[in-house]
C-alpha positions, 0 to 999 in steps of 0.5 A, spaced: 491 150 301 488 157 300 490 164 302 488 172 300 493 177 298 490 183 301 491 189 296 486 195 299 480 197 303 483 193 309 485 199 313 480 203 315 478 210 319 470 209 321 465 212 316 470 211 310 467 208 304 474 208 300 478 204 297 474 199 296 477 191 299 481 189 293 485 182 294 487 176 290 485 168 292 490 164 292 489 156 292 496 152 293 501 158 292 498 160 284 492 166 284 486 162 283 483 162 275 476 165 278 472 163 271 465 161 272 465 162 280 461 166 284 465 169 289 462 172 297 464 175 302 463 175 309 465 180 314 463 179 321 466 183 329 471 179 333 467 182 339 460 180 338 460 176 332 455 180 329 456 179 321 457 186 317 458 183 311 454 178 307 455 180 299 457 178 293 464 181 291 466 183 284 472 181 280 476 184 278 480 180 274 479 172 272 485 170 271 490 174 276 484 171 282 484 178 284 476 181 287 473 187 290 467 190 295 465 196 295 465 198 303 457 202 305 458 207 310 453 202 315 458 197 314 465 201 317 461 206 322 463 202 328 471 202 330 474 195 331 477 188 329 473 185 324 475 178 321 472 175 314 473 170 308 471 168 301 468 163 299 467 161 291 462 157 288 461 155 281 455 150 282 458 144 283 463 145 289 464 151 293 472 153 297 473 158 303 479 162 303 482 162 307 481 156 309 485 156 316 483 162 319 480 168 317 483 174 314 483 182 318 480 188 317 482 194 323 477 200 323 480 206 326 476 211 331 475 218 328 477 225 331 471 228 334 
C-alpha cells in the first residue's frame, strides 16, 4: 500500500506561489528510498477535472522519500479543491501514491 505524508504548500490562498508542496511517499508504512526514480505530479480541480498540474517534481531527499513542487501563480489562481498523486518511475516499473484515492489540495479565496 502506498500513501504521501503531506508536509507543506497544501493549504493555500489564491495566487500564493509559497511554500512549495513538499511530502513524503510512503509504500507499506516505510518512507520510499527514491534512488534512480523519476517522481511526477498531477494535480487536477474536483470540479471540472480540469488538470493543473503535470510535471516533474524534485527530491528533496532520497533516502527519507520526501519531494517538492514548486507552485506558479497560474496553477493556484483559481480557489477550490484540487486532488493529486504521484507516480514514480524508474524505467522499468512505475507506483502511484497514493494508490487508494488521491490526495487534497484546498485553494482559499482572497479579500478583494
Amino acid at each position: 500500500m502506498t500513501d504521501v505524508e503531506l508536509f507543506t504548500g497544501h493549504i493555500l490562498k489564491e495566487g500564493d506561489t509559497d511554500p512549495d508542496l513538499t511530502m513524503k511517499l510512503i509504500e507499506d508504512g516505510v518512507a520510499k528510498n527514491l534512488s534512480d526514480y523519476t517522481p511526477t505530479i498531477r494535480i487536477r480541480d474536483t470540479k471540472t477535472g480540469d488538470i493543473i498540474v503535470s510535471s516533474d517534481a524534485s527530491i528533496i531527499n532520497e533516502q527519507a522519500g520526501t519531494i517538492s513542487y514548486s507552485w506558479s501563480a497560474d496553477e493556484t489562481s483559481s480557489a477550490g479543491i484540487y486532488e493529486g498523486e504521484v507516480t514514480i518511475d524508474d524505467g522499468s516499473s512505475v507506483i502511484t501514491f497514493p494508490n487508494y484515492g488521491m490526495f487534497q489540495i484546498i485553494i482559499n479565496n482572497i479579500i478583494e
